[in-house]
Every structure is written in C-alpha cells, then in structure tokens.
Biopython code that builds the backbone (N, CA, C, O; Angstrom):
import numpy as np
from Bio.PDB.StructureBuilder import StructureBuilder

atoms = [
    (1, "UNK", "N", (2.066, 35.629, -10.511)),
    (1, "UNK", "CA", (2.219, 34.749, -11.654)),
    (1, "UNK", "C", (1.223, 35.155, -12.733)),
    (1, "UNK", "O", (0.136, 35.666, -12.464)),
    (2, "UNK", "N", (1.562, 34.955, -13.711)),
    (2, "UNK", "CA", (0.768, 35.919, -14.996)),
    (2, "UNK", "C", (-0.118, 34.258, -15.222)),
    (2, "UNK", "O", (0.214, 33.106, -14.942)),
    (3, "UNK", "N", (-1.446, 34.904, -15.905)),
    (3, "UNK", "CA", (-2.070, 33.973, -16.318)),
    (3, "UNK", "C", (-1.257, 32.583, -17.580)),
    (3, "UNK", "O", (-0.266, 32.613, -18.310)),
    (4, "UNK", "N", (-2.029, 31.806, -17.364)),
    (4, "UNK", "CA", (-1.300, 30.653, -18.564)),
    (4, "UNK", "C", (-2.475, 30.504, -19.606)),
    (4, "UNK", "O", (-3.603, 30.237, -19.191)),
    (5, "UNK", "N", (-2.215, 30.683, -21.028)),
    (5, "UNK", "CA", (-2.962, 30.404, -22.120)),
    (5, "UNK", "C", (-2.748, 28.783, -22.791)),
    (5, "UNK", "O", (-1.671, 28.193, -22.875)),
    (6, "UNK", "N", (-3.600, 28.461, -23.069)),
    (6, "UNK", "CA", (-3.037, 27.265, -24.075)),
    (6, "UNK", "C", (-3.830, 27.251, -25.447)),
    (6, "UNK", "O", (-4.923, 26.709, -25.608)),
    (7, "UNK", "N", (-3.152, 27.890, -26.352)),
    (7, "UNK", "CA", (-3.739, 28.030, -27.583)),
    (7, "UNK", "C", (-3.862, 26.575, -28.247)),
    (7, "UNK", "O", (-2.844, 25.916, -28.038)),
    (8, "UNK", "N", (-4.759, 25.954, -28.931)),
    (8, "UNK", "CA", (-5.398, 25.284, -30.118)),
    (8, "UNK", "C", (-5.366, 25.132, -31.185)),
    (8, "UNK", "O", (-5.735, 24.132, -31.801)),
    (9, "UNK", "N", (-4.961, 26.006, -31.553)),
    (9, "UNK", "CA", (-5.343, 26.231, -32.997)),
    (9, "UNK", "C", (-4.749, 28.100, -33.611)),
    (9, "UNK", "O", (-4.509, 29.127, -32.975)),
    (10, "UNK", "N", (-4.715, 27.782, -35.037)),
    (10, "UNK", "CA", (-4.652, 28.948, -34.974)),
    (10, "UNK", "C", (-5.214, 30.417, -35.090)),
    (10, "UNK", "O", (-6.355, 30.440, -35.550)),
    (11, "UNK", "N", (-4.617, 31.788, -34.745)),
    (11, "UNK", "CA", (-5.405, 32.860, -34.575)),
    (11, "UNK", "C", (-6.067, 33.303, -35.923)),
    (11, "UNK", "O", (-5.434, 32.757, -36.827)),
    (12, "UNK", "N", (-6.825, 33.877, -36.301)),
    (12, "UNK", "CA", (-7.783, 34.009, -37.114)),
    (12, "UNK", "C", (-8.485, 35.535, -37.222)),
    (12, "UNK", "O", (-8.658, 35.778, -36.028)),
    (13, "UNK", "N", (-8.845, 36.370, -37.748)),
    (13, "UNK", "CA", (-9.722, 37.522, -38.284)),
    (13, "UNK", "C", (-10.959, 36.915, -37.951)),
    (13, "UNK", "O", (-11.288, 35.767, -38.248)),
    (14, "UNK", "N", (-11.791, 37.953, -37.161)),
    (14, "UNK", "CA", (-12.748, 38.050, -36.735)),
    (14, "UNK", "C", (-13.555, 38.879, -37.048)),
    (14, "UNK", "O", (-14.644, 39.080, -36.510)),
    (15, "UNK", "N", (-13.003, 39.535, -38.115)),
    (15, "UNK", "CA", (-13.465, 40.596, -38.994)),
    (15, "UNK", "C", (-15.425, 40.212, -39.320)),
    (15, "UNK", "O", (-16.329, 41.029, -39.142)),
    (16, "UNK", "N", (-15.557, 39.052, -39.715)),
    (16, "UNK", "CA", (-16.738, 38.348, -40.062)),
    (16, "UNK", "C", (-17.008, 37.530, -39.036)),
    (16, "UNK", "O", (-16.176, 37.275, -38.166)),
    (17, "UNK", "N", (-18.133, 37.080, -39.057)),
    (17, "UNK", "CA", (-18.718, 36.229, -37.600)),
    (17, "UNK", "C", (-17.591, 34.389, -38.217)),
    (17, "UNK", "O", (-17.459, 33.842, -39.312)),
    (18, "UNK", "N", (-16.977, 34.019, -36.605)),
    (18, "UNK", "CA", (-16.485, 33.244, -36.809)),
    (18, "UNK", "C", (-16.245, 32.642, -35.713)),
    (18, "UNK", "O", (-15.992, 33.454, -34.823)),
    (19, "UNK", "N", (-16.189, 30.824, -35.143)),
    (19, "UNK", "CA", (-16.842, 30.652, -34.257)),
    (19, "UNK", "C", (-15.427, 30.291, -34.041)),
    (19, "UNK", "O", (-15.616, 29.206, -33.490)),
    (20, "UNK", "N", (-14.093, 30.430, -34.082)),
    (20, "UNK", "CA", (-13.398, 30.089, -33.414)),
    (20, "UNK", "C", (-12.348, 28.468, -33.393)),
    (20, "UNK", "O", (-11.366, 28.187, -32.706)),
    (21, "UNK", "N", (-12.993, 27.765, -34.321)),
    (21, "UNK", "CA", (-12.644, 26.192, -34.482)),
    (21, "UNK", "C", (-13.409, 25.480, -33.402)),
    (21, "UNK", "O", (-12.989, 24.466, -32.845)),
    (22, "UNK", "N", (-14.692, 26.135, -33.102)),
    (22, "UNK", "CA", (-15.547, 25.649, -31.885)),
    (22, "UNK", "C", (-15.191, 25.453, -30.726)),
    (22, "UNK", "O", (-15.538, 24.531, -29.988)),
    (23, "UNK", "N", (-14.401, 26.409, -30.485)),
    (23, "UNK", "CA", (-13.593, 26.119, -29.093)),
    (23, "UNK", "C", (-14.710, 26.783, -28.534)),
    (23, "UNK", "O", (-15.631, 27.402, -29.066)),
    (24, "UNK", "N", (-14.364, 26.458, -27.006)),
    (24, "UNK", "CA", (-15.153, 27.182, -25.893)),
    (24, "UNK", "C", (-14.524, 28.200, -25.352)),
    (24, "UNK", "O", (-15.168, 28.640, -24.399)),
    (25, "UNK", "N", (-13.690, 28.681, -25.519)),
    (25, "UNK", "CA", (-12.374, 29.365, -25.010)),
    (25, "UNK", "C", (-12.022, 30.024, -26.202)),
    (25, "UNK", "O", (-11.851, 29.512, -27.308)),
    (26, "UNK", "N", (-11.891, 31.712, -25.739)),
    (26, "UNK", "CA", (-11.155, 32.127, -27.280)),
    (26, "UNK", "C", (-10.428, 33.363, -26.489)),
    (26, "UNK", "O", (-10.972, 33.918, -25.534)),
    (27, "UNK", "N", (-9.193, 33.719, -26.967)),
    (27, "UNK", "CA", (-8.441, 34.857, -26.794)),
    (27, "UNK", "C", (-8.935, 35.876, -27.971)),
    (27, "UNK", "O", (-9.309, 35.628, -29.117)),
    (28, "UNK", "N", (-8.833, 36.804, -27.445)),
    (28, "UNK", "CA", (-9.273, 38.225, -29.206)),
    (28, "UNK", "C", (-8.741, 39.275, -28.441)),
    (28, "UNK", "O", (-9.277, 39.791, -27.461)),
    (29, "UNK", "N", (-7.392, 39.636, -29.063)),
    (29, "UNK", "CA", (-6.959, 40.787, -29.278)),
    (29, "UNK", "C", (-7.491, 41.980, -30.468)),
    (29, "UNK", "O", (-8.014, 41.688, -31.543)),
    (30, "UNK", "N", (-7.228, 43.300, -29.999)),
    (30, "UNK", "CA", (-7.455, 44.389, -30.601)),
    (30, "UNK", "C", (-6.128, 44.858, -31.788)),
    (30, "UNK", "O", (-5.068, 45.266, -31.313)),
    (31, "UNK", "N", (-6.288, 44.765, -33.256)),
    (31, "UNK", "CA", (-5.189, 45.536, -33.079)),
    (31, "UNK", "C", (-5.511, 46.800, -33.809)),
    (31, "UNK", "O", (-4.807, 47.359, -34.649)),
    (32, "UNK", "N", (-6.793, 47.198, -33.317)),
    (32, "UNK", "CA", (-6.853, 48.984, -34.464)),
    (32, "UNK", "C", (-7.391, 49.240, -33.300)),
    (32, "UNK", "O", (-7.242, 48.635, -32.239)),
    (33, "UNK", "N", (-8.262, 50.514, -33.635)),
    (33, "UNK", "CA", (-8.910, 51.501, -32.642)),
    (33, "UNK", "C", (-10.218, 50.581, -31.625)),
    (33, "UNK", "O", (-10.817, 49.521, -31.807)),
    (34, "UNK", "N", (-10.244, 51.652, -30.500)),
    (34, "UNK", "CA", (-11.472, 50.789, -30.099)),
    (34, "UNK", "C", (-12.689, 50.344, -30.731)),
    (34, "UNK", "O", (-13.301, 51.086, -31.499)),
    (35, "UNK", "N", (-13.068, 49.203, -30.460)),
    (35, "UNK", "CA", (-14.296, 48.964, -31.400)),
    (35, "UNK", "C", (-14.814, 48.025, -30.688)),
    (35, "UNK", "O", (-14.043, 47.613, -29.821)),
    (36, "UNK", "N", (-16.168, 47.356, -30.731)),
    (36, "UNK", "CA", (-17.260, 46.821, -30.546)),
    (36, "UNK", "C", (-16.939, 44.823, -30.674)),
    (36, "UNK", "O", (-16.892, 44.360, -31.813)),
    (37, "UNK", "N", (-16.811, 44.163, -29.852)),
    (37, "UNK", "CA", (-16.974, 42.689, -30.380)),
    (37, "UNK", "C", (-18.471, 42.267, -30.108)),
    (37, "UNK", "O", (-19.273, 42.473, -29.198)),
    (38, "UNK", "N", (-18.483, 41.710, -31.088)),
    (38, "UNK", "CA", (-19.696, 41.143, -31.161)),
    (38, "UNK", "C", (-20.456, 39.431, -30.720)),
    (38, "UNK", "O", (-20.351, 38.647, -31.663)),
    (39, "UNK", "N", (-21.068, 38.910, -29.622)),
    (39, "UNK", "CA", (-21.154, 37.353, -29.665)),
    (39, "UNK", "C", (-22.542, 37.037, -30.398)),
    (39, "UNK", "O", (-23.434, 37.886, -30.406)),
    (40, "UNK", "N", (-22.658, 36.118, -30.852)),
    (40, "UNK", "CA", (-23.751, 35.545, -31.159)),
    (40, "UNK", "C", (-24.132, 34.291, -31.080)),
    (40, "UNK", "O", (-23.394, 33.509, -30.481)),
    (41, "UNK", "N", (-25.114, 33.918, -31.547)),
    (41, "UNK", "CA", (-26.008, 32.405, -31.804)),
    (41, "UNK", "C", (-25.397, 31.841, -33.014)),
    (41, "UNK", "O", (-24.813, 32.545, -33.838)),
    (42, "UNK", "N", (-25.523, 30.680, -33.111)),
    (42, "UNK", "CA", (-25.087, 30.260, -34.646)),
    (42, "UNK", "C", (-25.786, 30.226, -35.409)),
    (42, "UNK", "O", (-25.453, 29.682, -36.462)),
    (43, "UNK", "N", (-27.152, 30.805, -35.266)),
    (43, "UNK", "CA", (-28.447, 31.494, -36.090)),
    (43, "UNK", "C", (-28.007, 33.042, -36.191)),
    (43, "UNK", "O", (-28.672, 33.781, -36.915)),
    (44, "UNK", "N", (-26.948, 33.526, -35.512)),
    (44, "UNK", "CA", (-26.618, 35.146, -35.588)),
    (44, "UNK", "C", (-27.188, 36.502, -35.360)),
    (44, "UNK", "O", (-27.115, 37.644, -35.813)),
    (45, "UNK", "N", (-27.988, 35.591, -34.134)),
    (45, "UNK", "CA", (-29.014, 36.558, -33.016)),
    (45, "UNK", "C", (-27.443, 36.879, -31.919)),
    (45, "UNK", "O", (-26.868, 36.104, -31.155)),
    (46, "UNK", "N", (-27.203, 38.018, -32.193)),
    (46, "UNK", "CA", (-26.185, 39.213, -31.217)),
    (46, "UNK", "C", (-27.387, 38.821, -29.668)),
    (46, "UNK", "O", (-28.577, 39.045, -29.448)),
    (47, "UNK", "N", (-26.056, 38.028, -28.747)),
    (47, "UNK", "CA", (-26.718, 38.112, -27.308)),
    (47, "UNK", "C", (-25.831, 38.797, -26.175)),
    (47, "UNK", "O", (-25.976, 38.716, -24.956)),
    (48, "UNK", "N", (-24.638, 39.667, -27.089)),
    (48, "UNK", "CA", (-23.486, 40.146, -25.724)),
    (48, "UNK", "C", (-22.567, 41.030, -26.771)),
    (48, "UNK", "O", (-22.039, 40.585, -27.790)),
    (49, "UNK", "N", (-22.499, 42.366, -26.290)),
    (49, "UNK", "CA", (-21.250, 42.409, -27.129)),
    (49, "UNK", "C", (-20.681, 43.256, -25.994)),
    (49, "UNK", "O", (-21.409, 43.740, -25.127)),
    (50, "UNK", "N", (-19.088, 43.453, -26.034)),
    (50, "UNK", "CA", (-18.287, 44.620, -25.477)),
    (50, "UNK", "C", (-17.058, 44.847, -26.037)),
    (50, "UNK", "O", (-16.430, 43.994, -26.663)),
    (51, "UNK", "N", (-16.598, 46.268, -25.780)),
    (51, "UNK", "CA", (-15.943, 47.045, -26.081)),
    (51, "UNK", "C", (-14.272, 46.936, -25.707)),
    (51, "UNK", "O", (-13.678, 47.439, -24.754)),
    (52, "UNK", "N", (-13.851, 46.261, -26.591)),
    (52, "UNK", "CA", (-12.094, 45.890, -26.674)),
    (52, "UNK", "C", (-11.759, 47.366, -26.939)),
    (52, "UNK", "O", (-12.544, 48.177, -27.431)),
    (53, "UNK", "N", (-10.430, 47.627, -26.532)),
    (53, "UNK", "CA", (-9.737, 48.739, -26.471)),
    (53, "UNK", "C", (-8.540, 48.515, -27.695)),
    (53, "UNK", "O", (-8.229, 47.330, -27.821)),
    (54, "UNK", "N", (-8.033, 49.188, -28.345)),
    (54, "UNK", "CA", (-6.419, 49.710, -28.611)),
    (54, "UNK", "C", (-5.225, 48.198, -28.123)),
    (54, "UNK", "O", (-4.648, 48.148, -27.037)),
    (55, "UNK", "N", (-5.135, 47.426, -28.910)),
    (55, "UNK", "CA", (-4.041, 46.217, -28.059)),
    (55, "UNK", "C", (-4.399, 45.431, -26.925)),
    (55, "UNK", "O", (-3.755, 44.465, -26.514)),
    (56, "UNK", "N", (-5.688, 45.985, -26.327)),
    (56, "UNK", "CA", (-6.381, 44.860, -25.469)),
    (56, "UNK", "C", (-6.360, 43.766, -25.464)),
    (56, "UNK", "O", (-6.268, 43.565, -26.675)),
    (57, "UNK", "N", (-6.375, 42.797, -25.009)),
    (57, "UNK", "CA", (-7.102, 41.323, -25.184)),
    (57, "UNK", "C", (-8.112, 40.604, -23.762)),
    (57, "UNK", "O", (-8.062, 40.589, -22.533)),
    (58, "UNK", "N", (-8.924, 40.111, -24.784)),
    (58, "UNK", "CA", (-9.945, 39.547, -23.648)),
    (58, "UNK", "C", (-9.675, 38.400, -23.852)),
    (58, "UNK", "O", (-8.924, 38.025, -24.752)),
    (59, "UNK", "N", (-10.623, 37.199, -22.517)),
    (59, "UNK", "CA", (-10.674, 35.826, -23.278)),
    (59, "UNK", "C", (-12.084, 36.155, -22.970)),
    (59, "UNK", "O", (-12.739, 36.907, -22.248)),
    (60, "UNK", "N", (-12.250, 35.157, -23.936)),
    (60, "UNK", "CA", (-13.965, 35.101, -23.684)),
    (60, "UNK", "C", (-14.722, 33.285, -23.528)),
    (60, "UNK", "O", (-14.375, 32.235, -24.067)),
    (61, "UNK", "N", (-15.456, 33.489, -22.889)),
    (61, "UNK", "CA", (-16.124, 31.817, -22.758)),
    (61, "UNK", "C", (-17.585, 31.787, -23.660)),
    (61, "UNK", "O", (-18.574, 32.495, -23.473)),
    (62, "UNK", "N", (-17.433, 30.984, -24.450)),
    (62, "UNK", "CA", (-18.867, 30.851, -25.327)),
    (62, "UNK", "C", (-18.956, 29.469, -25.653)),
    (62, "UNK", "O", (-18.090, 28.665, -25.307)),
    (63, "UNK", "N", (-20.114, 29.117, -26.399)),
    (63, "UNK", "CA", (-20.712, 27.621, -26.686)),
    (63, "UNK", "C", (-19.720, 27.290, -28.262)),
    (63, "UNK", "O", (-19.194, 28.111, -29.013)),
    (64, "UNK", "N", (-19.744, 26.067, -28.328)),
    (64, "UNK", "CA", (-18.669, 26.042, -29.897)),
    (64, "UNK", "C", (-19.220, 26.633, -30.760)),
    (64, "UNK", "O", (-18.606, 27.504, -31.378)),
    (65, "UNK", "N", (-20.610, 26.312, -31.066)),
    (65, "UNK", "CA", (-21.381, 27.031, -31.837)),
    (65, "UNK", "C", (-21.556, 28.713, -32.157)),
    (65, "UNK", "O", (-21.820, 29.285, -33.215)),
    (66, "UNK", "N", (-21.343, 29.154, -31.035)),
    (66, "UNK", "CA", (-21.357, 30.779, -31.093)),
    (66, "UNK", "C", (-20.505, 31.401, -31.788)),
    (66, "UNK", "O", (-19.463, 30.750, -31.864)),
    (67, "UNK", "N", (-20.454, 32.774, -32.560)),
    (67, "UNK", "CA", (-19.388, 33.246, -33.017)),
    (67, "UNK", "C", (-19.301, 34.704, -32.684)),
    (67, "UNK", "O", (-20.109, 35.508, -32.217)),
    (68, "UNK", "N", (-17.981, 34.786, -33.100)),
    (68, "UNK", "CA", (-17.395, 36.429, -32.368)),
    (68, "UNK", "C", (-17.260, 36.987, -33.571)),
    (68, "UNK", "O", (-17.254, 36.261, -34.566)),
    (69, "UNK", "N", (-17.094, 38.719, -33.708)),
    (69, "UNK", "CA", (-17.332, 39.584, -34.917)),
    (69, "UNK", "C", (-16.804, 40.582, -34.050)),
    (69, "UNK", "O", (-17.320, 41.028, -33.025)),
    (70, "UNK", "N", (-15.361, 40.980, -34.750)),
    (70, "UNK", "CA", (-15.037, 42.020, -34.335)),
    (70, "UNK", "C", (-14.026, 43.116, -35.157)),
    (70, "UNK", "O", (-12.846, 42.778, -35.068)),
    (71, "UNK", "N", (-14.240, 44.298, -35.901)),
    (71, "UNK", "CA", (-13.326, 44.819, -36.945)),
    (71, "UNK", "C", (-11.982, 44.716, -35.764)),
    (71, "UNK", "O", (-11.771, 44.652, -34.553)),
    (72, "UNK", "N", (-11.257, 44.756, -37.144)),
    (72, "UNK", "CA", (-9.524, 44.817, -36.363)),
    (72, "UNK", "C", (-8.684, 43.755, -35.226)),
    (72, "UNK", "O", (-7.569, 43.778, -34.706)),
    (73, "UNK", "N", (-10.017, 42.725, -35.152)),
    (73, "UNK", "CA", (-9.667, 41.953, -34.369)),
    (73, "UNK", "C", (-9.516, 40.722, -34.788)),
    (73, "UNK", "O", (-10.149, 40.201, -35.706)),
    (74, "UNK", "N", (-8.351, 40.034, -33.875)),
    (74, "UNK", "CA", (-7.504, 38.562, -34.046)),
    (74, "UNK", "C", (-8.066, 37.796, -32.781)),
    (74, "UNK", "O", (-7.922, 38.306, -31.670)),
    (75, "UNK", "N", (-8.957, 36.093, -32.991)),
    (75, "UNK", "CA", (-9.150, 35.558, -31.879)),
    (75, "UNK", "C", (-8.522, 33.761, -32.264)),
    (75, "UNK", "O", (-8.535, 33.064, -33.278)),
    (76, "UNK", "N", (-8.101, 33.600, -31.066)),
    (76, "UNK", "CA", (-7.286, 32.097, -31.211)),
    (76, "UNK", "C", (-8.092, 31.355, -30.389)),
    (76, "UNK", "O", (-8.851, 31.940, -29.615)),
    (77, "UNK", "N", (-8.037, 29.841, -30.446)),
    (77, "UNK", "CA", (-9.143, 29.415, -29.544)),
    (77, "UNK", "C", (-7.784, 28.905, -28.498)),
    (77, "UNK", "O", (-6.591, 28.962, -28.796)),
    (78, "UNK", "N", (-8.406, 28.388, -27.165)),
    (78, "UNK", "CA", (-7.728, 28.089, -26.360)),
    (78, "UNK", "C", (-8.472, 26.726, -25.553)),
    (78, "UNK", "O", (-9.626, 26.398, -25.826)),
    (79, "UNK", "N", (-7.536, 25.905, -24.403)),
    (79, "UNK", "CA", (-8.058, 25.093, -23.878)),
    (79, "UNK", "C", (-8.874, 25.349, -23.173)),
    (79, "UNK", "O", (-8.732, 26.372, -22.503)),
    (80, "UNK", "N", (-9.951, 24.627, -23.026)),
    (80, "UNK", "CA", (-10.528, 24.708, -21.474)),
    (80, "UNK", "C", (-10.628, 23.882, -20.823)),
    (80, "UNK", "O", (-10.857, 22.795, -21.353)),
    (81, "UNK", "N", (-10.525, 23.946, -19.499)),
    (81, "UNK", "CA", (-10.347, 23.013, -18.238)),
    (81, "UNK", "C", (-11.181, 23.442, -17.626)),
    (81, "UNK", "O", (-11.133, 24.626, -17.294)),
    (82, "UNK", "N", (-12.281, 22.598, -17.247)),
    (82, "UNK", "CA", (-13.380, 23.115, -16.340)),
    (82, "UNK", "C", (-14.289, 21.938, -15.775)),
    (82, "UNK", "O", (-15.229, 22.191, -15.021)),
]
sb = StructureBuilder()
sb.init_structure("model")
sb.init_model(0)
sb.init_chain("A")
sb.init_seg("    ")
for serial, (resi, resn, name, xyz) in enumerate(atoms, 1):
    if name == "N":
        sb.init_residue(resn, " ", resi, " ")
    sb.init_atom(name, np.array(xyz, "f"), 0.0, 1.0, " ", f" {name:<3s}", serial, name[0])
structure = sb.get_structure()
C-alpha cells in the first residue's frame, strides 16, 4: 500500500526561506536539477540541510516556525497525526 498524504494547504516555491503555513509536516518536491534543501530556525540559523534529487520528493518533519529553502523546489504542508 503506497503511503497516504493529506495536504493542507497549498503548494508553494521554496525558492526563499518559507515556513510552510506552519505546518509540521511538509512534502517538497524537486523539479530542476539536484540541489541542496535547506532547514532552518525562524531566526535563519541553517540546522539540517539535504540533498533532493531530479523529481524526488521528501516529507520532512519540522517546528511551524522553521523554514525550508530550496532552488527549484515546490513544498505543500500536510497533516500530522502523531
């Protein structure tokens, strides 16, 4: 059974640091070359970044406050259940 998403809100450029609609939960697809995502503080102290591929997608878990930065990349927030 393939994973289940439940998107929030909608997807967004991540091009610039952007926290997502404060979700805790975010999907970010790739859609250019590989490149670098970036997480941060909402002071914009970088505490994690990794390397999305070509059409990849990750989800990622962060604080609402935090934001993601990534060229070429699209992130949607999603539910979380936890």
């Amino acid at each position: 059974m393939a994973n289940a998403l439940k998107p929030i809100g909608a997807e967004r450029s991540i091009g610039s640091a952007n926290n997502v609609a404060s979700a805790k939960l975010a999907r970010v697809i790739n859609t250019g070359a590989a490149a670098v995502m970036n997480l941060a503080y909402a002071n914009s102290t970088v505490y994690a970044n990794i390397t999305v591929t070509n059409t990849e997608y990750v989800v990622v878990e962060k604080q609402p406050t935090d934001t993601l930065t990534g060229a070429n990349m699209l992130a949607a927030p999603l539910a979380y259940n936890h």
